[in-house]
C-alpha positions, 0 to 999 in steps of 0.5 A: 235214619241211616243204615248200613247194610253190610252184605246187602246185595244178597239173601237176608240181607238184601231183604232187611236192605229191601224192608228198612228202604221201605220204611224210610231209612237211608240205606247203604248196602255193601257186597264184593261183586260192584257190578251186581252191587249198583245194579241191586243199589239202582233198582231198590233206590238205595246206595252202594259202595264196595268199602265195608269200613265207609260205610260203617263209619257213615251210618247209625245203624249197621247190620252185618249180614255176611255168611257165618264163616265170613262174620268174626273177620268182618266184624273185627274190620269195621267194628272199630270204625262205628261211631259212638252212639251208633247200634252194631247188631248182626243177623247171623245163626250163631250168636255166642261168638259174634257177639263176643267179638263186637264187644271186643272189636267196637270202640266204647259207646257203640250199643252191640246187638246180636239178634236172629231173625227166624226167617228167611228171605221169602217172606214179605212182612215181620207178620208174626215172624219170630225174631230173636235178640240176645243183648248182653247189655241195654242201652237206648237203641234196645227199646227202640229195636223192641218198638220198632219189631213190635209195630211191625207185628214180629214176635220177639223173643230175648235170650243170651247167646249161650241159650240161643245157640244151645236151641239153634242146635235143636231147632236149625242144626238136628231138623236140617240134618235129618230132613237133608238125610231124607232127601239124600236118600230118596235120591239115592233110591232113585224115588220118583217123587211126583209118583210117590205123591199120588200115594201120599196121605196129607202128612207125607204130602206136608212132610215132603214140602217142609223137607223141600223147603229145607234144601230148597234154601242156601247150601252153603248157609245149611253147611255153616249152621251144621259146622259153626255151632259148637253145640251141633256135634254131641246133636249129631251124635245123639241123632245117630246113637238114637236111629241106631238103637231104633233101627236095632229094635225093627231089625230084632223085632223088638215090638214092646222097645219100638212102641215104649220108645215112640210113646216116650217120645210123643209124652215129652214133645208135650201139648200133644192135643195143640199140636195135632190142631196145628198139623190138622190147620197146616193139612186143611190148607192144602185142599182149602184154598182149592174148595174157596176158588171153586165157590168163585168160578164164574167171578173176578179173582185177584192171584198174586205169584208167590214167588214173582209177586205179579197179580193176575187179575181175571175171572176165574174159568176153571180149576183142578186140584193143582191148576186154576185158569183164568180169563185174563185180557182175553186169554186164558192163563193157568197157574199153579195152586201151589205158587198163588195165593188169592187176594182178598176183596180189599187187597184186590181192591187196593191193587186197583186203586194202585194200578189201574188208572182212575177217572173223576167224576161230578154228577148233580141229582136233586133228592129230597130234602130228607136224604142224607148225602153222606149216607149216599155218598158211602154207598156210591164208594161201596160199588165196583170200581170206585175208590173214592165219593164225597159230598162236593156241594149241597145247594137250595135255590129258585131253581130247585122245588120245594121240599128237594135239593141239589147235591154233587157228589165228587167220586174216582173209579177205576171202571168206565162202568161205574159211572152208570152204576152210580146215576142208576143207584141216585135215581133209586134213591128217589133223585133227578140227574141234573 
């Protein structure tokens, strides 16, 4: 299938570019730097042109994935040169008046689909992400777009535009707002904040991270969000009415107002009990991954970087509540606790097979005749290192005394050790290496 990316060399949109190459598609991505565009194009195997209409015009699919403020002049650029029977869809934080306009725009038989993934670039799979599509009508690429999000284990949620921006203003548009106004004045009290973190109790801790993660993120995108949404200002001035009316209450002492309106407030967020389990979730993680790692001092480990994706791949020396260091090559390698995640046993695994280079072996053992060599073939693929046994050949001739018989085993491994592990565990199960 082939689908074009138009702003594919940054952000969201360079990841959908990045996701759907990897899935099979032939994609195009578009953006204005032709520099930085091939050399994005080159490295994620997919091709690049400078000129929105080409490849628009060339593709089943096409995303647009521009900044906000740049989306109504794009869509009325290349709108109009899609192909009928094509899927028009844009991945904007604001729906009502791109949608609006790619209806307007696109020429009759071209299906308009305005959704909004619920993520940003940082994550590596749709593994129940949340996206949201707001079709104004259905037609034949709809049930496909559903299929296809559904298989890759995102949650879809279907709404209008109206309703979705209505909620964005909520959701995007009043959380940004106040977690950028901490963050602003923190620093403009001149907080130091890794002191403030020895003081922490786990909610802050978790709070300040979600806070960073905030403004952590595109400023310029947060600015459109704040001003493109039509819904945001009468947000704002509820937000500003409402911490005004708190702050008057503390500053007159208004306990019996302060604790009436905070009880208020904590009955309608609602399923307060679920709540309080997810933030207890969220707050056992911080110090989980840190009890699970030291069970495993003294043992191999797989850390892959979050940020960089590199695996590290060593045993594991030491660790404190931050820093885990790893014997790995020789050498001792730290790494922050808070930028890995650790690799299960099959991923770990996995990563291996994918990485280190594989040797094949055939080994022959006479077993007795009552022996079950796909039994024994399983349990050779359950030592360390081997990727891969089979049963290559089971023989009774002359050669072989009564009551035995002669079977190869085929396996593959990643450890030069395995092959002695292997002979150790047939001559346990009764066998004579031939």
């Amino acid at each position: 299938m082939q689908v074009a990316v138009i702003g594919g060399t940054r952000g969201l949109g360079k990841w959908i570019a990045n996701f759907l190459k990897k899935r099979g598609c032939q994609v195009t991505i578009t953006g204005r730097n032709s520099l930085m565009g091939d050399a994005i194009a080159s490295k994620m195997g997919v091709s690049y042109t400078s000129n929105n209409i080409q490849a628009a015009s060339k593709a089943e699919v096409v995303v647009l994935a521009v900044p906000i403020e740049a989306t109504p002049q794009t869509i009325k650029e290349i709108a109009p040169h899609i192909r009928e029977g094509s899927l028009f869809l844009d991945v904007t934080s604001v729906k009502e008046e791109p949608a609006e306009l790619m209806h307007k725009h696109a020429q009759e038989g071209v299906e308009i689909l305005p959704i909004h993934p619920m993520f940003g670039p940082r994550v590596r799979s749709l593994d129940g992400q949340v996206v949201v599509l707001t079709p104004t009508r259905k037609g034949k690429w709809y049930p496909k777009v559903v299929d296809f999000l559904e298989t890759e284990q995102a949650r879809v949620l279907v709404t209008t535009p109206e309703t979705h921006d209505r909620m964005m203003s909520i959701v995007q548009g009043l959380t940004h707002f106040a977690y950028i106004a901490v963050a602003i004045a923190i620093e403009r009290m001149q907080i130091d904040v890794k002191e403030s973190r020895k003081f922490a109790s786990p909610i802050y801790s978790l709070m300040l991270d979600m806070i960073v993660r905030i403004v952590a993120q595109n400023p310029y995108l947060c600015y459109s969000i704040q001003t493109q949404n039509r819904y945001i200002p009468e947000v704002h001035e509820a937000f500003i009415e409402t911490f005004y009316d708190l702050k008057s209450m503390v500053d007159e002492k208004n306990q019996d107002g302060f604790v009436k309106a905070m009880s208020s407030a904590a009955k309608h967020l609602d399923d307060l009990e679920a709540a309080l389990g997810r933030s207890d979730k969220a707050i056992s993680a911080l110090s989980a991954e840190v009890t699970n790692l030291k069970k495993s001092i003294g043992n191999e480990v797989g850390l892959r970087h979050m940020y960089s994706g590199k695996v590290h791949i060593g045993v594991l020396e030491s660790l404190t509540p931050d820093i885990v260091t790893l014997k790995e090559k020789n050498k001792d390698t730290n790494l922050k606790i808070s930028n890995i995640e650790v690799l299960s046993l099959e991923e770990l695994k996995a990563w291996k097979n994918d990485n280190f280079p594989v040797k094949t072996f055939d080994v022959s053992v006479v077993l007795p005749e009552s022996s079950q060599p796909e039994v024994i073939s399983q349990t050779i693929k359950s030592i360390e290192g081997v990727v891969k046994s089979e049963v290559k050949d089971v023989y009774k001739g002359k050669q072989i005394p009564k009551g035995f018989k002669s079977v190869t085993f085929n396996y593959k491994t990643i450890h030069s050790g395995s092959k002695k592990l292997v002979e150790d565990l047939l001559i346990g199960f009764g066998g004579l290496i031939r």
